[in-house]
Each structure stands twice: as structure tokens, then as C-alpha cells.
C-alpha positions in Angstrom: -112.5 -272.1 158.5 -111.1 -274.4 161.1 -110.8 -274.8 164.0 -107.1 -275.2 163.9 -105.4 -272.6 166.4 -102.2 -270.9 165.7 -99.0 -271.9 167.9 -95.9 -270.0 167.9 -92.4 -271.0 167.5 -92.0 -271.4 171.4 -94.5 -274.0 172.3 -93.3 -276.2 169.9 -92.2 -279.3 171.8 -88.6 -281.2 170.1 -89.2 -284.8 170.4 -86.7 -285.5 173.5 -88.5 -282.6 175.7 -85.9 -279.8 174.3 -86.8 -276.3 173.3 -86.5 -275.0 169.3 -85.8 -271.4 170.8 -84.4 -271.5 174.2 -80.9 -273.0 173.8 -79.8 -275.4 175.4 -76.8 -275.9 177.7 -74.9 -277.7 174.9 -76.0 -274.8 172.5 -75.0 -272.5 175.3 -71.5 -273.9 175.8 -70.9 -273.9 171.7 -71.6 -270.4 171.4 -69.2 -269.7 174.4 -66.9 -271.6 172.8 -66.8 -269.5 169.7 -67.0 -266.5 171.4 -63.6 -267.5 173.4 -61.7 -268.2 169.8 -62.9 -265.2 168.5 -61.7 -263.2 171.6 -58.4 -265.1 171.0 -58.4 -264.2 167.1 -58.6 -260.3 168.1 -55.9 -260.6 170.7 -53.7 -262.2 168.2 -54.0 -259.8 165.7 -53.8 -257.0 168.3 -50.9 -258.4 169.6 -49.1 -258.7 165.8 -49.8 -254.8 165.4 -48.4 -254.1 168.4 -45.3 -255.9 167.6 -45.1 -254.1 164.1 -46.0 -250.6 165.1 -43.3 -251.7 167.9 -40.8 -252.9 165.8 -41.4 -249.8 163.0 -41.6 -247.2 165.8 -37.6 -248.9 166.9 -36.4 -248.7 163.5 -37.8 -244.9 162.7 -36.8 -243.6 165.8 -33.2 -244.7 165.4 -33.2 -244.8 161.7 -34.7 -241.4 160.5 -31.8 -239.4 162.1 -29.6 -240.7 159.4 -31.1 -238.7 156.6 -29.6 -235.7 158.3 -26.4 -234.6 158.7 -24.8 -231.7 160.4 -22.0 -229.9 157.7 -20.0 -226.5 158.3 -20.0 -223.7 156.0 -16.3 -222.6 155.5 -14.9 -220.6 152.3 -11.9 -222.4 151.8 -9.0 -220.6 149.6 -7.3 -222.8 146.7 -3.9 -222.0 147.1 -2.1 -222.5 143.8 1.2 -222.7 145.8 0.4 -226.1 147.3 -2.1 -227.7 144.4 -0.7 -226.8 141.2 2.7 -225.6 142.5 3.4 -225.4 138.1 0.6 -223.3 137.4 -0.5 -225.6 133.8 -3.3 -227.1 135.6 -2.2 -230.6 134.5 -4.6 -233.1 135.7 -1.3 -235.8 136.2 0.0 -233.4 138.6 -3.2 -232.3 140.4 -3.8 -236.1 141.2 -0.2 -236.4 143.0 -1.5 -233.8 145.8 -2.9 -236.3 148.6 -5.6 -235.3 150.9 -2.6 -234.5 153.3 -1.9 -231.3 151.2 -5.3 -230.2 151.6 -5.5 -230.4 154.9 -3.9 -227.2 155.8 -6.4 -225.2 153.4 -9.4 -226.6 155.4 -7.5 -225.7 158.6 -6.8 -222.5 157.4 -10.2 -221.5 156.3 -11.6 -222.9 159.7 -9.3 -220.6 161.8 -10.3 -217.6 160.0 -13.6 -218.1 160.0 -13.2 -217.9 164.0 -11.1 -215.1 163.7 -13.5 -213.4 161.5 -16.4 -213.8 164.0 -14.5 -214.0 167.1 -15.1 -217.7 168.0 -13.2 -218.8 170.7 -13.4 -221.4 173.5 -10.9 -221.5 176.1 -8.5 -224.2 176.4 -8.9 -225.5 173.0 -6.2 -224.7 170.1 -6.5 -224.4 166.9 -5.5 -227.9 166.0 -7.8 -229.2 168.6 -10.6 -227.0 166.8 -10.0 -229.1 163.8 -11.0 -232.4 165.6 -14.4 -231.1 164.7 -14.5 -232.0 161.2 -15.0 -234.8 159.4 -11.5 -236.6 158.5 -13.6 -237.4 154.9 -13.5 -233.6 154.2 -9.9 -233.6 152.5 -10.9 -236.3 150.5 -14.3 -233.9 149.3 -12.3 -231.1 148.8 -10.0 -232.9 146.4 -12.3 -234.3 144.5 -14.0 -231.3 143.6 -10.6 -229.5 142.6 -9.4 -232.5 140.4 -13.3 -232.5 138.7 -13.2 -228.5 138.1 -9.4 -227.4 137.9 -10.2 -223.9 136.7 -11.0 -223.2 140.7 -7.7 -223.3 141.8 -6.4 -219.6 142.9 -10.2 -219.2 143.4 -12.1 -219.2 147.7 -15.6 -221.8 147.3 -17.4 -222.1 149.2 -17.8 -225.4 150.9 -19.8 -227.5 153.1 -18.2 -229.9 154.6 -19.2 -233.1 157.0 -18.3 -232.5 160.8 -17.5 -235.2 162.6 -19.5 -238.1 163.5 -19.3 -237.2 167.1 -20.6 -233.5 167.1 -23.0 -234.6 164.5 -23.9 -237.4 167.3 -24.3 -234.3 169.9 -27.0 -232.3 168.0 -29.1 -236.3 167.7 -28.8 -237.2 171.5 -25.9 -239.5 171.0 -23.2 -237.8 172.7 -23.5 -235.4 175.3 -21.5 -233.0 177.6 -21.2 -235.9 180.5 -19.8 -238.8 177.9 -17.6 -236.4 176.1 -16.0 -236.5 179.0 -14.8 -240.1 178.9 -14.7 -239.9 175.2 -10.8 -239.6 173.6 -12.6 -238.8 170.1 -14.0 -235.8 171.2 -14.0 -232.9 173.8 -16.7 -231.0 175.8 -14.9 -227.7 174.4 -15.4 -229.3 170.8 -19.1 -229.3 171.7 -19.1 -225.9 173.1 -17.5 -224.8 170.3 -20.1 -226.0 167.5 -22.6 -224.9 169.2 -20.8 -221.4 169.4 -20.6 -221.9 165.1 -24.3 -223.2 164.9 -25.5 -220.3 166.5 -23.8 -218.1 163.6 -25.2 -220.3 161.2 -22.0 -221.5 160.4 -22.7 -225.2 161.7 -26.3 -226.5 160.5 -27.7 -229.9 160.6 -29.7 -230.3 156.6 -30.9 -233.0 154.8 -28.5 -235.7 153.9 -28.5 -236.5 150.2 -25.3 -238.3 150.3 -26.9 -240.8 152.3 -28.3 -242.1 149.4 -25.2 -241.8 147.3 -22.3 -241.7 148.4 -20.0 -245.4 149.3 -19.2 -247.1 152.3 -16.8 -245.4 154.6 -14.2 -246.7 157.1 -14.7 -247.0 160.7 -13.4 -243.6 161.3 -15.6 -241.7 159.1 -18.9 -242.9 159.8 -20.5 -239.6 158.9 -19.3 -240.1 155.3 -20.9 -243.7 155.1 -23.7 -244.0 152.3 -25.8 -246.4 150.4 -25.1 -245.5 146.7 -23.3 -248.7 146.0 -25.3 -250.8 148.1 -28.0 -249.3 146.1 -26.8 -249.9 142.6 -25.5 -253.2 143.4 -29.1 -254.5 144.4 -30.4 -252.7 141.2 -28.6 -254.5 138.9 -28.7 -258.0 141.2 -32.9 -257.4 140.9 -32.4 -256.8 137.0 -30.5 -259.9 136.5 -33.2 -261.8 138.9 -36.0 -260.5 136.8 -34.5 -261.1 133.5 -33.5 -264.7 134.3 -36.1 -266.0 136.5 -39.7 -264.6 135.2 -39.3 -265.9 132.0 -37.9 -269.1 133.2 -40.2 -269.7 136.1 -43.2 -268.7 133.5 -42.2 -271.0 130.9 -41.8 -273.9 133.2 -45.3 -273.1 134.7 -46.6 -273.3 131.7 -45.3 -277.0 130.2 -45.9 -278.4 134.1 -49.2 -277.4 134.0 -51.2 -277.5 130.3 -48.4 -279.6 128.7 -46.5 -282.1 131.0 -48.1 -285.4 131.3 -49.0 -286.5 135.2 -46.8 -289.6 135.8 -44.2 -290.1 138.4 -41.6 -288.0 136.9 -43.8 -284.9 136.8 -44.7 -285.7 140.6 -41.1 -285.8 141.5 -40.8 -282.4 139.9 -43.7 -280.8 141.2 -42.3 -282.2 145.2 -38.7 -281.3 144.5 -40.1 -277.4 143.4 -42.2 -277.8 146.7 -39.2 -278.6 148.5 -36.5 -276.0 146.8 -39.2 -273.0 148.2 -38.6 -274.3 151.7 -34.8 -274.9 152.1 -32.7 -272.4 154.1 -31.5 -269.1 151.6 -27.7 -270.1 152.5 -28.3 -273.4 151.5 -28.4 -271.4 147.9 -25.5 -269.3 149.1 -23.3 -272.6 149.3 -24.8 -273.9 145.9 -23.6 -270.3 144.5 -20.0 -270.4 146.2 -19.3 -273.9 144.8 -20.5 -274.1 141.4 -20.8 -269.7 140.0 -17.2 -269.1 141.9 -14.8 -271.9 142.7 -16.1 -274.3 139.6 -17.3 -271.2 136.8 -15.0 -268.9 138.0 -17.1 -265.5 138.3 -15.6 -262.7 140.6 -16.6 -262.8 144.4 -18.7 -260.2 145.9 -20.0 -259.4 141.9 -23.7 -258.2 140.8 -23.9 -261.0 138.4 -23.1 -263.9 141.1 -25.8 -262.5 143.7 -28.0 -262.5 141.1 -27.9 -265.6 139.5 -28.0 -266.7 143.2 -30.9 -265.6 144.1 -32.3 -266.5 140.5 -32.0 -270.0 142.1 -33.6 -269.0 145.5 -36.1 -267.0 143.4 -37.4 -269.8 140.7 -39.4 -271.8 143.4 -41.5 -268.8 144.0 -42.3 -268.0 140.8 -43.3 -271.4 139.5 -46.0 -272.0 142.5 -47.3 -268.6 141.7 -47.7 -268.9 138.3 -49.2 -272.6 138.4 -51.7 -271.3 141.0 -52.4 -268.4 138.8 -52.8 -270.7 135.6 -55.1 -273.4 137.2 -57.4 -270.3 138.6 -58.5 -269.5 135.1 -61.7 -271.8 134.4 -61.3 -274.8 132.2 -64.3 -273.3 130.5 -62.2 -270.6 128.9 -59.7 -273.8 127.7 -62.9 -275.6 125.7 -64.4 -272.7 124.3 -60.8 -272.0 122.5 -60.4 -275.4 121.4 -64.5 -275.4 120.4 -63.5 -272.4 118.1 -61.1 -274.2 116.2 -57.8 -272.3 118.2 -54.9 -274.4 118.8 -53.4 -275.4 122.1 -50.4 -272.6 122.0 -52.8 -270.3 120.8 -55.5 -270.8 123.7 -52.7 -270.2 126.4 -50.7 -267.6 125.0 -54.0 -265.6 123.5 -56.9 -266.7 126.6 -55.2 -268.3 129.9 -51.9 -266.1 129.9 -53.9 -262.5 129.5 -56.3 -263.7 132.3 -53.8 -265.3 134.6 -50.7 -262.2 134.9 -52.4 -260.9 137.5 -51.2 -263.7 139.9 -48.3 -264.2 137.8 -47.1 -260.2 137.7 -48.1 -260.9 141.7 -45.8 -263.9 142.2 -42.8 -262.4 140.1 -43.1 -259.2 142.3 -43.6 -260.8 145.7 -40.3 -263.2 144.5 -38.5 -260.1 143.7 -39.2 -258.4 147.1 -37.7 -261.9 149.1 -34.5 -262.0 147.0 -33.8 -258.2 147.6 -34.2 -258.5 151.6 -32.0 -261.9 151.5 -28.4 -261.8 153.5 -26.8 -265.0 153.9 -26.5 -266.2 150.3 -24.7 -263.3 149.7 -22.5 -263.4 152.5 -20.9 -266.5 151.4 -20.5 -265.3 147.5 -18.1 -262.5 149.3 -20.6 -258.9 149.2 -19.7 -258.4 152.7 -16.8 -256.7 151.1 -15.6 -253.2 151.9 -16.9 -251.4 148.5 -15.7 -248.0 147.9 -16.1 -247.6 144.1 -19.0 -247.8 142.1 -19.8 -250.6 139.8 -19.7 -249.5 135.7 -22.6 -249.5 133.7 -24.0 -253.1 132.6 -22.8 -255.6 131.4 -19.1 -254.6 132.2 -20.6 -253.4 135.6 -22.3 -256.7 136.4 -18.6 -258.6 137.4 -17.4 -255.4 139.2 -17.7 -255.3 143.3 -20.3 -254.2 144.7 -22.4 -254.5 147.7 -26.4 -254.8 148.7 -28.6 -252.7 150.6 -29.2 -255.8 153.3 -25.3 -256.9 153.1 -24.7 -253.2 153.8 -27.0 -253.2 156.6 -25.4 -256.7 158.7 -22.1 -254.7 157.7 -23.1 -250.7 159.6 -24.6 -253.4 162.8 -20.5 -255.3 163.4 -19.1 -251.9 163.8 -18.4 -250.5 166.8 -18.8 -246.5 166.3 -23.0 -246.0 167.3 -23.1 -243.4 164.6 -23.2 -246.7 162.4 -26.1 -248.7 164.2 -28.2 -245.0 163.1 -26.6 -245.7 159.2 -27.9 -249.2 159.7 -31.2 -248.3 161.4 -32.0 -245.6 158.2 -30.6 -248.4 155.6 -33.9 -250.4 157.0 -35.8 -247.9 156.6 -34.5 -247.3 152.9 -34.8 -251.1 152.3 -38.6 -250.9 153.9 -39.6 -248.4 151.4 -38.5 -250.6 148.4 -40.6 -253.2 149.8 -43.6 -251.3 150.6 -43.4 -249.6 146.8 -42.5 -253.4 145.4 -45.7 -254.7 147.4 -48.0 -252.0 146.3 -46.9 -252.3 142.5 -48.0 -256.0 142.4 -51.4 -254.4 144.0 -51.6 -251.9 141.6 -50.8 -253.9 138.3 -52.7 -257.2 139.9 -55.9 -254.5 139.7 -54.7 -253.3 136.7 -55.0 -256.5 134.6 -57.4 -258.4 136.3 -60.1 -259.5 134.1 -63.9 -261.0 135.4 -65.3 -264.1 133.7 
């Protein structure tokens, strides 16, 4: 034994008179320091969810209304005397009776159906009564006689779209006060629909047409849907991922196992940099001068917004796929060439199966950007007013067509507010394909990664 004695950690003296434990004022203001950018840090990202919860509560609130509509029940009577005034049921002659001659037969079932329940309101006539629904429902009512012709002489049952302004009243749009100073519609209007709602003629359901049916004119706004917005972007992201994955792979590859490094490779490499940072219209232009005015290809098309944003998309998917091949270790490389495999053989059998992941991730992640971009596809002409729906590829590639995000800019320049709600719920629509597009690179980045 020694004599030796034991000294804790606090009387030990530092050189220059400072204490090991106690800290010291410039310890002290260090630690403050850090806990100031940490406080900051937490506001920030409190503040961004804010904002987001913020900006999805605006778009819900306004948006979700639109995937409801209010419709009126009415059994409307297929007078043979004004369809098929012949009787043979000829198709050539059904198609000459406009949506003026069916009119009358919607106004007719409408006024009997008051009768019938003794529905009346005073001071508004029966062609005023009519004012309530939708100017599209002629139009509906046609089409379903000219696709089943055997109805005529028959009374269907239909339910038809009211119009936009009583479906407005029943979603705090319109009320008894502003129908006052409206000229499209009439507090007797409103009183009576909700005299017909409360017989269950009038009901406000779910609004499947919302996500089929085309665009409609200003005055119809209750008849306005996405289905060729829809379609369009469906076959502009099919030409996107047909043309630009295997493109933006290949390319990755040769740049990074294959290309020598010299200056020409560098310029590449800082003009693909640059490419992922210009402006998206700056691609718009580029598709405007060379795909329509120089090649020729039909404005407002599938196939011109797509090879478009091919362009816009490339950049993406080459940075992404170069990170995602230089993240696999150079160990895997050496012990495929130490096994006798050959250099095609050790990417397309060792580095591609580990790296598509980040690849799959990219291609995705590119995907989502092009279907959310507007101004490329505003100068190629998809601003259009788009009524039919484009055929089935590749004829339906070069026919009009519109985009979910063109559609959108489109519902927010009209005037009628029952369009800013179809723009609104188009967001939300066009959300929902980015949240399921963002979770399915999760998913299959999960799904193939591999541990080394």
C-alpha cells in the first residue's frame, strides 16, 4: 500500500487555473449558443407544419365540396312524337333532335312532378321553376336516348344536375341575401328546392362524374369534370416513363462505369447539373419551337406534353441514378471482376440489382414533378377547352387533350365561384396522385433494397 490518496475529478486543477467540471463562461456561452439554434430549428419546422396543415386545411375545406353534387330525381316521359317522330328508331334521325327538342320533356316531367306533390312557391312560374336545373341536363338526357334507343315511348327515371347555383346554396355559396342581387338565380328558386329536397326529390350524393366526365362551359359549371384532364396526364406520364427511365438509366450508366473523366465528360456532367435547374417553361419554349412549329406534332396533344416533360424529366433521373450507382461499394465491382465476370456482366448482374432502389426512387420522384408541372404545357396549347376524350394509344396520343394541373389554372380564370370549388377538389385529386406516387417509391425502395 501507499500512501497515495484518492482525488476526485473536481479538485483537479487545469493548468491555467480552470475547472475540468465546472464550466466555464466560454463553455457556458457555447452551450447557450446551441441551445438558441436548436430552439430556432423547432420553430422552423413548427412553423413549416403550420403552413402545410394551413395550406391543406384551405384546399380541403374548399376543395372536398366538389365531390358532391346536388341532382333531382324526375321521371321524364320519351315522347316518340318529338324524338323519333318516324317510329324506325334510326340512329341518323335520333342524332338530328338537338338538346332544344328535349328540353320540353325535362320541363314537362318537372311540372308534374310539382303537380304530383303539390309543390308550389308563389310568384315563381313554371318556366322560372326550370331555372333550377342544370342547362347540361338536355345534353344527359340525349345522350342516354341516342346510346339505348329502345327507351323511347318508355318514362326513366333520371337524375339530373341542378344548377350550379342551388347546388352552391346547399354548400354555403349562395344564400337567401345574395340571391337577391344575383340575375342567375332567385330566392323563390331556393325556396323552392328546398321545398323538393324535403320530398326527397332534390338530394345532394356523391359526385362520380367529377372524375369522369369533360370540361364544361362557363355556364355549366356543375357539369365540369376531370376525366379528360385525367386521361391526358395518364398517357403524358406513360410516354414520360417509357422515354425517359430507360434513357436517363442508360446514360447513368456509360457516365458513370464507362465514360472516361476528361473535359468533355465534365462539360456533360455541369450541363446535366444545369438542365435540372432551368425554369420548366424554358422546356415549354424548347417544346413549342422544335415538337410543334419545326416537327409539326398537333398542339395541346398527349404526345407533345410528354415528350416535353421527357426533357424536363431526364436531368432528374440521371442525378438519381448516378448517386444511386456510385452508393453501391466498389468492393462489390472487384469481387465481380476477381471472379472472372465481365464488365457488362458485373453492372447489369451486381451494381444494377443493388442500386434500383435509388434508381425506382429517382424515376418515381421525376415522375411526380413532371405530372404537377403547368407552364410547359401552357405554351404547347393544353390550355385548350377539351370536351372529347382522347382514343386509345397510339392514335390517342396526337388527339386533344388536357392535364389535371392545366385543368386546375383553367377552373381558377373563370369567373363563376362554383369553379374555384372544381379547382380547389382538382388539387386535392392531383395531391392524392402525389401522395400514392411518393409512397410507391417508399414502398418499392423497401422492397428491393439489399444490405451489403
Amino acid at each position: 500500500m501507499t500512501d497515495a490518496t484518492t482525488t476526485s475529478a473536481g479538485d483537479i486543477a487545469h493548468p491555467k487555473g480552470r475547472s475540468l467540471v465546472v464550466p466555464g463562461e466560454r463553455t457556458r456561452h457555447r452551450q447557450a449558443s446551441e441551445r438558441r439554434f436548436r430552439a430556432m430549428g423547432l420553430v422552423a419546422v413548427a412553423f413549416g407544419i403550420v403552413a402545410l396543415f394551413g395550406l391543406l386545411g384551405s384546399i380541403l375545406s374548399n376543395g372536398t365540396s366538389s365531390f358532391w353534387q346536388t341532382s333531382i330525381a324526375l321521371d321524364i316521359y320519351l315522347d316518340p312524337a318529338k324524338l323519333d317522330k318516324v317510329g324506325d328508331r334510326n340512329p341518323d334521325d335520333l342524332v338530328k333532335v338537338t338538346t332544344f327538342g328535349y328540353t320540353p320533356l325535362i320541363k314537362a316531367a318537372l311540372a308534374k312532378e310539382l303537380e304530383t306533390r303539390g309543390i308550389s312557391v308563389e310568384g315563381l312560374s313554371a318556366n322560372d321553376a326550370m331555372d333550377i336545373i342544370s342547362k347540361e341536363a338536355p345534353a344527359s338526357v340525349r345522350n342516354y336516348v341516342l346510346a339505348h334507343p329502345s327507351k323511347i315511348g318508355e318514362t326513366v327515371k333520371f337524375d339530373i344536375l341542378a344548377d350550379g347555383r342551388i347546388d352552391g346554396y346547399y354548400k354555403g355559396r349562395v344564400s337567401m341575401e345574395s340571391a337577391k342581387l344575383d340575375r342567375n338565380v332567385s330566392p323563390e328558386e331556393l325556396m323552392l328546392a328546398d321545398k323538393l329536397k324535403k320530398e326527397g326529390v332534390l338530394a345532394t350524393k356523391f359526385n362520380t362524374a367529377f372524375f369522369t366526365a369533360p370540361d364544361a362551359s362557363d355556364t355549366r359549371p356543375e357539369a365540369a369534370g376531370l376525366g379528360v384532364a385525367i386521361l391526358g396526364s395518364a398517357y403524358m406520364m406513360l410516354i414520360v416513363l417509357v422515354l425517359s427511365l430507360p434513357i436517363g438509366v442508360a446514360a447513368s450508366i456509360y457516365l458513370e462505369e464507362f465514360a472516361p473523366q476528361n473535359w468533355i465528360t465534365d462539360i456533360i456532367e455541369v450541363n446535366i447539373a444545369n438542365l435540372a435547374a432551368v425554369p420548366s417553361i424554358v422546356f415549354g419554349i424548347l417544346g413549342l419551337a422544335v415538337f410543334i412549329n419545326w416537327a409539326g406534332l398537333p398542339q395541346s396533344a398527349p404526345i407533345v406534353g410528354g415528350l416535353v416533360l421527357t426533357l424536363m424529366t431526364l436531368p432528374t433521373i440521371i442525378i438519381a441514378t448516378r448517386a444511386a450507382l456510385k452508393a453501391v461499394p466498389p468492393s462489390i465491382r472487384e469481387a465481380a471482376l476477381g471472379v472472372g465476370a465481365s464488365k457488362m456482366q458485373t453492372i447489369f448482374h451486381h451494381v444494377l440489382p443493388l442500386a434500383a432502389p435509388g434508381i425506382l426512387t429517382g424515376a418515381i420522384i421525376g415522375l411526380a414533378q413532371a405530372l404537377g408541372e403547368t407552364a410547359p404545357l401552357l405554351l404547347i396549347g393544353m390550355v385548350a377547352f377539351v370536351r372529347e376524350y382522347p382514343g386509345l394509344p397510339p392514335e390517342g396520343f396526337f388527339d386533344p387533350a388536357s392535364a389535371l394541373p392545366v385543368q386546375v389554372y383553367n377552373w381558377t380564370t373563370r369567373g363563376d365561384p362554383a369553379f374555384v370549388e372544381r379547382a380547389s377538389g382538382a388539387i386535392v385529386v392531383l395531391l392524392l396522385f402525389l401522395a400514392v406516387m411518393n409512397i410507391m417509391a417508399i414502398i418499392l425502395r423497401r422492397r428491393f433494397e439489399r444490405r451489403w
